[in-house]
ZAVO-303564 format. One line per field, with one value per residue (C-alpha): residue number from 1; residue in three letters; x, y, z. Coordinates in steps of 0.25 Angstrom, whole numbers. Layout:
BEGIN
pos	[NUM, ...]
code	[ALA, ...]
xx	[X, ...]
yy	[Y, ...]
zz	[Z, ...]
***
This chain:
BEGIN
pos	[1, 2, 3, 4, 5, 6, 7, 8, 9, 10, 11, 12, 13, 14, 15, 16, 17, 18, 19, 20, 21, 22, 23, 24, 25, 26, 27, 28, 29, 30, 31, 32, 33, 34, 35, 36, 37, 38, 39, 40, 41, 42, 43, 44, 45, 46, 47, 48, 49, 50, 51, 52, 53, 54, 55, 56, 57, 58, 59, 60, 61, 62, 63, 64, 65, 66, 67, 68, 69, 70, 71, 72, 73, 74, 75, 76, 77, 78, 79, 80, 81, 82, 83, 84, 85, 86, 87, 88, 89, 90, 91, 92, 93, 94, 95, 96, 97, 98, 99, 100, 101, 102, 103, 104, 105, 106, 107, 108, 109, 110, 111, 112, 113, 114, 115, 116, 117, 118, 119, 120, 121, 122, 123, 124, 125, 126, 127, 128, 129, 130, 131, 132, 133, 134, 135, 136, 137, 138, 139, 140, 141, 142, 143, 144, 145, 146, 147, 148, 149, 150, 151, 152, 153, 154, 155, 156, 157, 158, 159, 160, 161, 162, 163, 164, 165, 166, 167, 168, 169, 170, 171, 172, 173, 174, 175, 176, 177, 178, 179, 180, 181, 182, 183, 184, 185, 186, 187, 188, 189, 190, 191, 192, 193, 194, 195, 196, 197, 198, 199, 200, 201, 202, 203, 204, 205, 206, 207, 208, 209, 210, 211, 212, 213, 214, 215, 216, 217, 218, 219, 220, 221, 222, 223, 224, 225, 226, 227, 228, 229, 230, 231, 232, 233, 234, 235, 236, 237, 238, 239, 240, 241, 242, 243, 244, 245, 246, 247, 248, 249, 250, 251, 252, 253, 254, 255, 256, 257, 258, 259, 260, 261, 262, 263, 264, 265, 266, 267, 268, 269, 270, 271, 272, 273, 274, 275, 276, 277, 278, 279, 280, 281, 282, 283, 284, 285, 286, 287, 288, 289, 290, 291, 292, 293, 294, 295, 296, 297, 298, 299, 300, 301, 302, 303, 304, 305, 306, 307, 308, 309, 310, 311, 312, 313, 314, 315, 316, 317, 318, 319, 320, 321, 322, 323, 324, 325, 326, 327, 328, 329, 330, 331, 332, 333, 334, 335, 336, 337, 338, 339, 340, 341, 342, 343, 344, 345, 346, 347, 348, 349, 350, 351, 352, 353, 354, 355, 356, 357, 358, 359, 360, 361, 362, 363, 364, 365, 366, 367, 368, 369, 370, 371, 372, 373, 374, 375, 376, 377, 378, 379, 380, 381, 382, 383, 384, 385, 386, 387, 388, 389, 390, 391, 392, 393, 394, 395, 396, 397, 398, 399, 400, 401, 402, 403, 404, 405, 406, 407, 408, 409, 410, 411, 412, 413, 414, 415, 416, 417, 418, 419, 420, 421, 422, 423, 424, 425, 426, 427, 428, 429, 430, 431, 432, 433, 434, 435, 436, 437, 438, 439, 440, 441, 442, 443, 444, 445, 446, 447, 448, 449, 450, 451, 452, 453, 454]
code	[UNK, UNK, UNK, UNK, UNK, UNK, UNK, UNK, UNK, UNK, UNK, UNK, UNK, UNK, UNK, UNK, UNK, UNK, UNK, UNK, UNK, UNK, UNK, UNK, UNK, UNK, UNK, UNK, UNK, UNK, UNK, UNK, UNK, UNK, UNK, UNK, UNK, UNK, UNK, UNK, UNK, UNK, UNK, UNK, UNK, UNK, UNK, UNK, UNK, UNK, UNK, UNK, UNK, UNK, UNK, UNK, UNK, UNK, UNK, UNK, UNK, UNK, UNK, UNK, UNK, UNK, UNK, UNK, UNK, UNK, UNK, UNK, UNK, UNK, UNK, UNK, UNK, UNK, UNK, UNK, UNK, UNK, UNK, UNK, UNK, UNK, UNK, UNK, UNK, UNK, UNK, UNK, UNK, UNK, UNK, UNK, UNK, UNK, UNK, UNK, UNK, UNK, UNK, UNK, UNK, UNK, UNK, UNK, UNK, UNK, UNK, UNK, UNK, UNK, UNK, UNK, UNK, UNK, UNK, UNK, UNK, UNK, UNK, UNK, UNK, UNK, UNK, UNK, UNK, UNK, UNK, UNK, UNK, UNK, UNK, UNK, UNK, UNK, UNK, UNK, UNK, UNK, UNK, UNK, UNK, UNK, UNK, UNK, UNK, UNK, UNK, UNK, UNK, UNK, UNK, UNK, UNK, UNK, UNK, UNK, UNK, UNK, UNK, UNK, UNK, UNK, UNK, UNK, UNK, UNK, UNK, UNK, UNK, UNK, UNK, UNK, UNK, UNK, UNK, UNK, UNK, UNK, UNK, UNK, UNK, UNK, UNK, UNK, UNK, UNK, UNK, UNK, UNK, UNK, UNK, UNK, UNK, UNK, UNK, UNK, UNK, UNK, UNK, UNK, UNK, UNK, UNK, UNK, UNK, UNK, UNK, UNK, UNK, UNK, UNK, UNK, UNK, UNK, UNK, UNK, UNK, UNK, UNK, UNK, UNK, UNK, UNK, UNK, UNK, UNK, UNK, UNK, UNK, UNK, UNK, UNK, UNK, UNK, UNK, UNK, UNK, UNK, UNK, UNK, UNK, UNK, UNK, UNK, UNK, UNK, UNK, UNK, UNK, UNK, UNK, UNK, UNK, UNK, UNK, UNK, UNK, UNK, UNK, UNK, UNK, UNK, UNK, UNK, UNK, UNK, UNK, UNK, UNK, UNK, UNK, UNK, UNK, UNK, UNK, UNK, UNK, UNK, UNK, UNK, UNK, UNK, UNK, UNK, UNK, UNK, UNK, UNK, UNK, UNK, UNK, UNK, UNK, UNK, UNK, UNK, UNK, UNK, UNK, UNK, UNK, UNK, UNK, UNK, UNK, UNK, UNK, UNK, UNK, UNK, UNK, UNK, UNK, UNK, UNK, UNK, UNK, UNK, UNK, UNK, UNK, UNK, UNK, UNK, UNK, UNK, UNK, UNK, UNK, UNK, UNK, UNK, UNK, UNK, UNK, UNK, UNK, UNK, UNK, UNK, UNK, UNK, UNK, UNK, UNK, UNK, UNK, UNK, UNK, UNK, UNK, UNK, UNK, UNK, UNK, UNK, UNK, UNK, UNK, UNK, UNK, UNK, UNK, UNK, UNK, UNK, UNK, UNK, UNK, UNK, UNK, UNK, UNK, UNK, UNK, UNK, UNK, UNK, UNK, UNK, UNK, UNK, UNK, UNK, UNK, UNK, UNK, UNK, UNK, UNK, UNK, UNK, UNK, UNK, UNK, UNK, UNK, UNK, UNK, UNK, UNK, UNK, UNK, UNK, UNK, UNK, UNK, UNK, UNK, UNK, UNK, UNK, UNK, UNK, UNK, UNK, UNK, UNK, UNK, UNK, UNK, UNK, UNK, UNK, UNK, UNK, UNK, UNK, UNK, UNK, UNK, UNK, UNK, UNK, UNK, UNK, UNK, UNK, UNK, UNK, UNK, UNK, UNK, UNK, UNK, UNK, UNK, UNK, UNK, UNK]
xx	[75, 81, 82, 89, 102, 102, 108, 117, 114, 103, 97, 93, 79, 72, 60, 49, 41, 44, 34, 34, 38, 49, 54, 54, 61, 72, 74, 76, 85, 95, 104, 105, 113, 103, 102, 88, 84, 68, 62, 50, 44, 42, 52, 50, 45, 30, 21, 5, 7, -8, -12, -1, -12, -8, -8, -11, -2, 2, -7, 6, 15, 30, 35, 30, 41, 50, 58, 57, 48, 60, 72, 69, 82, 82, 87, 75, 64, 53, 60, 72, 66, 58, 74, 79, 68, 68, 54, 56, 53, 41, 37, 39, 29, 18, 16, 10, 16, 9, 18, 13, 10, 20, 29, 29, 30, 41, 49, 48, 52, 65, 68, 68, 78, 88, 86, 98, 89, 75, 75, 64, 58, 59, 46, 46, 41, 45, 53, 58, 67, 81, 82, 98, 101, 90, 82, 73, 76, 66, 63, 61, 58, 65, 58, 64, 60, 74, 73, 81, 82, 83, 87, 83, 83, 72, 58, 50, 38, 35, 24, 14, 0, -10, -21, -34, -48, -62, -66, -81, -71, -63, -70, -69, -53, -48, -60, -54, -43, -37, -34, -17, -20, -27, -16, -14, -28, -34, -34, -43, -52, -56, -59, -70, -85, -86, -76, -79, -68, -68, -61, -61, -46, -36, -34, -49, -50, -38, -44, -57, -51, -42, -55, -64, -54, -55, -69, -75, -64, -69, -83, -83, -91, -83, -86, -82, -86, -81, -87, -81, -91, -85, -72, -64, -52, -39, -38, -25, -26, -14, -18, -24, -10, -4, -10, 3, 9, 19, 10, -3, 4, 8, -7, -12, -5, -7, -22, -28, -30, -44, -45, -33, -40, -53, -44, -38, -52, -57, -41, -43, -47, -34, -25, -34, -44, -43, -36, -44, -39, -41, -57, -58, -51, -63, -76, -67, -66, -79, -85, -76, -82, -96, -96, -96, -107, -110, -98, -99, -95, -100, -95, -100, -97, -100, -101, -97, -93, -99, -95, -92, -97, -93, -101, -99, -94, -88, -93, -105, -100, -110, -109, -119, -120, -115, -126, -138, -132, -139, -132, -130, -122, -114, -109, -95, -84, -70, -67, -56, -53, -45, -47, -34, -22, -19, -7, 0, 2, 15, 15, 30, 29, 24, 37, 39, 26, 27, 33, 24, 12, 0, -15, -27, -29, -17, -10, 3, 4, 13, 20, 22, 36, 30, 34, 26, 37, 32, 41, 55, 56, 60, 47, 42, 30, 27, 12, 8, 2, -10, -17, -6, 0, -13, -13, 5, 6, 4, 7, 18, 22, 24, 32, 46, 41, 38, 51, 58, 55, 58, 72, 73, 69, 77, 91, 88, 91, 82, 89, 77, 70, 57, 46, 37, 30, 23, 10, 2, -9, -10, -15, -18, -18, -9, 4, -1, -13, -16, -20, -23, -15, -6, 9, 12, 15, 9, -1, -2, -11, -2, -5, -20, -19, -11, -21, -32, -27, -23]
yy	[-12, 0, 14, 14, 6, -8, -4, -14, -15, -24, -21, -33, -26, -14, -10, -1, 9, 16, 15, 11, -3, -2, 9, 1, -9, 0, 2, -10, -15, -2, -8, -23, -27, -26, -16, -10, -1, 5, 14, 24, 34, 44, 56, 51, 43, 46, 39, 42, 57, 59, 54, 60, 66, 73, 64, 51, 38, 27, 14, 5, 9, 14, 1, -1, 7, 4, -6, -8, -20, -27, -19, -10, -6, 0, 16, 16, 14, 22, 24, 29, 40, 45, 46, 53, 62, 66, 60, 46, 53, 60, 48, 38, 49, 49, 35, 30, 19, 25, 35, 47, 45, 56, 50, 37, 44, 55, 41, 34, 46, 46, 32, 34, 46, 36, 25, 25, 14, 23, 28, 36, 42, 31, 27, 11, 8, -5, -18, -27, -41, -43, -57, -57, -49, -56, -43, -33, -20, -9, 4, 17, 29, 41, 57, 61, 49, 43, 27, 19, 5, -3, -17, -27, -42, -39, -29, -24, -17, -7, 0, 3, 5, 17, 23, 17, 22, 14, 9, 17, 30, 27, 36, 49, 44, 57, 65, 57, 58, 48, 46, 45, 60, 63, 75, 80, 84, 88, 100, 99, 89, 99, 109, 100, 100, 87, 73, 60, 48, 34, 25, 17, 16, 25, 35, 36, 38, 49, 55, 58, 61, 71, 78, 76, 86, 96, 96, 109, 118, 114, 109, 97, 85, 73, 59, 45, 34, 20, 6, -1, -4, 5, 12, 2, 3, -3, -17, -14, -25, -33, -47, -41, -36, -48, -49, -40, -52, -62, -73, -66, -63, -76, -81, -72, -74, -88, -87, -88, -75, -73, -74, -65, -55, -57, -54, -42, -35, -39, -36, -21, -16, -22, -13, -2, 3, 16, 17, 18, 31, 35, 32, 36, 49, 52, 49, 58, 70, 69, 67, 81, 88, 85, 91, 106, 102, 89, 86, 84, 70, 56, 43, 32, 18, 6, 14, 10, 19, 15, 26, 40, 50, 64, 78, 93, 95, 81, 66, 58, 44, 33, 24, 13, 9, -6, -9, -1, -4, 11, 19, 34, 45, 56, 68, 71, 82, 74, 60, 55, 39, 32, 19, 14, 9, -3, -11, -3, -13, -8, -8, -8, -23, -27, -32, -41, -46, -59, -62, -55, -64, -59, -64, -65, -50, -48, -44, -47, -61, -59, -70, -70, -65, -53, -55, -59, -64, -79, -82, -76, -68, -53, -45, -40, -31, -22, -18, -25, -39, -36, -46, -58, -54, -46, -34, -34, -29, -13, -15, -6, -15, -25, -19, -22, -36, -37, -30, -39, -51, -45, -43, -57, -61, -53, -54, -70, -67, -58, -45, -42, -54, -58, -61, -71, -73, -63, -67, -72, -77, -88, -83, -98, -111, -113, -120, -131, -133, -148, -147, -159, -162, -153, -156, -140, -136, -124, -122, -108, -99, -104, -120, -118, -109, -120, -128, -122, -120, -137]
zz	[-112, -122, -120, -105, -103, -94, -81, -75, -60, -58, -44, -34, -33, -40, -31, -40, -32, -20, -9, 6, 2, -8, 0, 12, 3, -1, 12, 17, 3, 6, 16, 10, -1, -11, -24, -24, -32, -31, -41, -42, -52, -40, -37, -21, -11, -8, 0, -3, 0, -3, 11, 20, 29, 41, 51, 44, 48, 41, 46, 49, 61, 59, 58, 45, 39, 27, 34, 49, 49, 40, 47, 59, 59, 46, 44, 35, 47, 50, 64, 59, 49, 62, 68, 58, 57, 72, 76, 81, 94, 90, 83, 96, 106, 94, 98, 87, 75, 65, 56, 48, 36, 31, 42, 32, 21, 25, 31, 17, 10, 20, 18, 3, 2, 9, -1, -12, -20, -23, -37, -37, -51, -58, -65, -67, -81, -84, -78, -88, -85, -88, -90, -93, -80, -72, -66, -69, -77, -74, -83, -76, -79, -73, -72, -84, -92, -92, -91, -81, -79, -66, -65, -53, -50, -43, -42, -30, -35, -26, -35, -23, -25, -33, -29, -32, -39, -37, -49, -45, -46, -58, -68, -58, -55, -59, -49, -36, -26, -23, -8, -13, -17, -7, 1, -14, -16, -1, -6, -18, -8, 2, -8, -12, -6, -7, -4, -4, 1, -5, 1, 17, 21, 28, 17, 16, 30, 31, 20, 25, 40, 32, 25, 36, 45, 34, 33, 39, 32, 19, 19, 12, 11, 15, 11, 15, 7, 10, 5, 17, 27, 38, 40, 44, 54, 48, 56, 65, 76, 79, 73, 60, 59, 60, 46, 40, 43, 33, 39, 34, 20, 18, 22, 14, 1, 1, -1, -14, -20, -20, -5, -5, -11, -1, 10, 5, 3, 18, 23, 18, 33, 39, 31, 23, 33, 42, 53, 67, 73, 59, 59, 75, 69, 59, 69, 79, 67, 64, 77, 78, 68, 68, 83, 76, 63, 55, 47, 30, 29, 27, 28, 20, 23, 14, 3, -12, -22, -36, -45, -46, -56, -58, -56, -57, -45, -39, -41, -38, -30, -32, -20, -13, 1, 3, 12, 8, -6, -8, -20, -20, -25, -17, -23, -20, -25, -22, -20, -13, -15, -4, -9, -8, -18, -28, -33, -46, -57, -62, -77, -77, -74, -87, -94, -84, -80, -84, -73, -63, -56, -56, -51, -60, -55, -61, -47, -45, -38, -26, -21, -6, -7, -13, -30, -39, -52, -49, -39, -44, -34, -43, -43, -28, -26, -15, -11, -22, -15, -6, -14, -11, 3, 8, 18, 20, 5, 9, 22, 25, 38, 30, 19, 27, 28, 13, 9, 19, 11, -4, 1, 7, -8, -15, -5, -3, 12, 23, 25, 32, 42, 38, 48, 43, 55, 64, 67, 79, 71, 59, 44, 39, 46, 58, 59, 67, 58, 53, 39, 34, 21, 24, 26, 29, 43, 41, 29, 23, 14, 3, 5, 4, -8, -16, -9, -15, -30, -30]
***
């Protein structure tokens, strides 16, 4: 460490990156006796301001705020913000649970002006250990290239996710738009003759409800191109919730890996499909419009894109039926991929990753009380565990619940009390089961795992 002097405070925790979950963190950290510190290279708090569609919701209810499942008394509620705003009213006639996605987005924005403990431009690029002092120094970068450091005992990575590219599109990257980009470049969209959207979940489907209303002023082709089988509803019935659950995640992360991983691919329609007002919205759209003439769009179902190739005036999508297994190429001018986010592997780890765990994909390996530095209990990830705890990790409902437990961690105490059990059903073997061999009350996920590795 040369160049910036050593400061002398040593916070209790230094959160990096500021998204809904660190937020909600700081939120809940501001009135405890605890010295948090979070930091972000962005001048604000923005929350995917490329799909802010008029109208569109967010797919949890209100009470997936920042902090009300931990603390509903919080200042820093969703409730409270409707208060101070004047339309708690307002809010109470619409009848509905589900906020606007501006609603969300101006609600985080007010939560974050309030926050003493947000350093915001700060562009993390290293975090280094301090073995004298016990903690962790970490290098950031200010606007004007000033360097600042930042000791903590502990780290909450908060890094959030980036937007993702199939590998079939990879070599035309910089001839897409991405669905995160989506508001930015509307413009340039309808000016096309052509538009084609890849991609099967909610922003796919908002997307191309978006373009579809827009259709006869600009007189384009629209395409929607999905490998799935069907567009499926978003799972919302009561006991498949029960799934966002501390018991599920504690089934789930005791399974071996590869089954995990099973699970997340045939879990995606609980979490990442389309609403179902959503898709009875399209049908009724174009059921509306085809009334006055045939409407220029097609949907294509079990479709797989293979690659992509550019032409004078657009691209040529190579894609193949799943069923038919037939191949065939469809001319399009713009592309719009909604095909979802990844995990960022932040490089500034690397002076310290000896003592991060990772899995032979070289994921992090993310205990059940959410750190992954082999069980000292220093380094917390955020929305970086969907392959260990399952369909919770970007779960904003359970973002409280998850925040909850890394202050118990950190504190040693639970300023915040913790359910564990909520659910009606059993994940794994029932209470009362007699397993033979077993000495344990209550066998879990976990005890067949070691089980199986003996």
């Amino acid at each position: 460490m040369t160049g910036t002097a050593r400061p002398d405070r040593i916070h209790d925790l230094v959160g990096i990156g500021i998204g809904p979950f660190n937020l909600g963190l700081a939120c809940l950290a501001e009135p405890l006796d605890l010295d948090a510190v979070f930091l972000d290279g962005a001048d604000d708090f923005r929350w995917h301001h490329g799909m802010l569609l008029e109208g569109s919701t967010i797919q949890v209810p209100f009470l997936a705020d920042l902090v009300s499942m931990a603390d509903p008394t919080s200042r820093f509620s969703f409730l409270n913000w409707l208060k101070q705003r004047g339309r708690l009213y307002p809010f109470y006639i619409r009848e509905s649970f589900y906020p606007l996605r501006a609603e969300y987005d101006a609600y985080c924005r007010w939560a974050s002006e309030q926050l003493a403990s947000l350093r915001w431009g700060r562009r993390v690029v290293a975090v280094e250990r301090d073995e004298a002092d016990d903690c962790f120094v970490v290098r950031a970068v200010l606007g004007d290239g000033t360097e600042e450091l930042v000791r903590g005992r502990h780290l909450v990575l908060g890094t959030g996710t980036a937007p993702t590219v199939p590998a079939a599109l990879a070599d035309v990257a910089d001839r897409l738009v991405h669905s995160a980009d989506y508001l930015h470049r509307r413009d340039e969209l309808v000016a096309s003759p052509s538009i084609a959207i890849i991609g099967s979940g909610q922003s796919a489907a908002e997307i191309y409800r978006d373009l579809l209303e827009e259709i006869d002023a600009h007189e384009y082709r629209l395409d929607w191109i999905t490998r799935s089988p069907r567009f499926f509803p978003m799972e919302y019935t009561k006991l498949t919730l029960e799934m966002t659950s501390p018991e599920y995640t504690e089934h789930f992360h005791g399974l071996p890996q590869s089954m995990r991983d099973r699970l997340g691919r045939e879990q995606r329609g609980l979490y990442k499909g389309i609403s179902g007002d959503l898709v009875d919205d399209i049908y009724d759209t174009l059921y509306r419009k085809s009334a006055a003439r045939p409407v220029p769009t097609t949907l294509l179902t079990d479709t797989e894109l293979l690659s992509a190739r550019p032409t004078g005036s657009g691209l040529s999508l190579r894609l193949r039926h799943g069923q038919l297994g037939a191949e065939y190429e469809r001319e399009v001018a713009s592309v719009v991929v909604a095909t979802g986010y990844a995990p960022r592997v932040p490089e500034f780890l690397e002076p310290i990753d000896g003592l991060i765990d990772r899995d032979a994909l070289g994921r992090f390996e993310v205990a059940l009380d959410y750190t992954i530095d082999g069980g000292r209990g220093r380094i917390f990830v955020q929305n970086a565990e969907e392959h260990t705890h399952g369909l919770t990790a970007p779960d904003l409902g359970f973002g409280a619940w998850r925040n909850s437990n890394i202050l118990a961690a950190i504190l040693g105490s639970e300023p915040y009390p913790i359910e564990r059990r909520i659910a009606f059903q059993e994940f794994g073997v029932p209470a009362d089961a007699d397993v033979p061999g077993r000495d344990r009350p209550r066998p879990t996920a976990h005890d067949f795992a070691r089980e199986a590795t003996r």
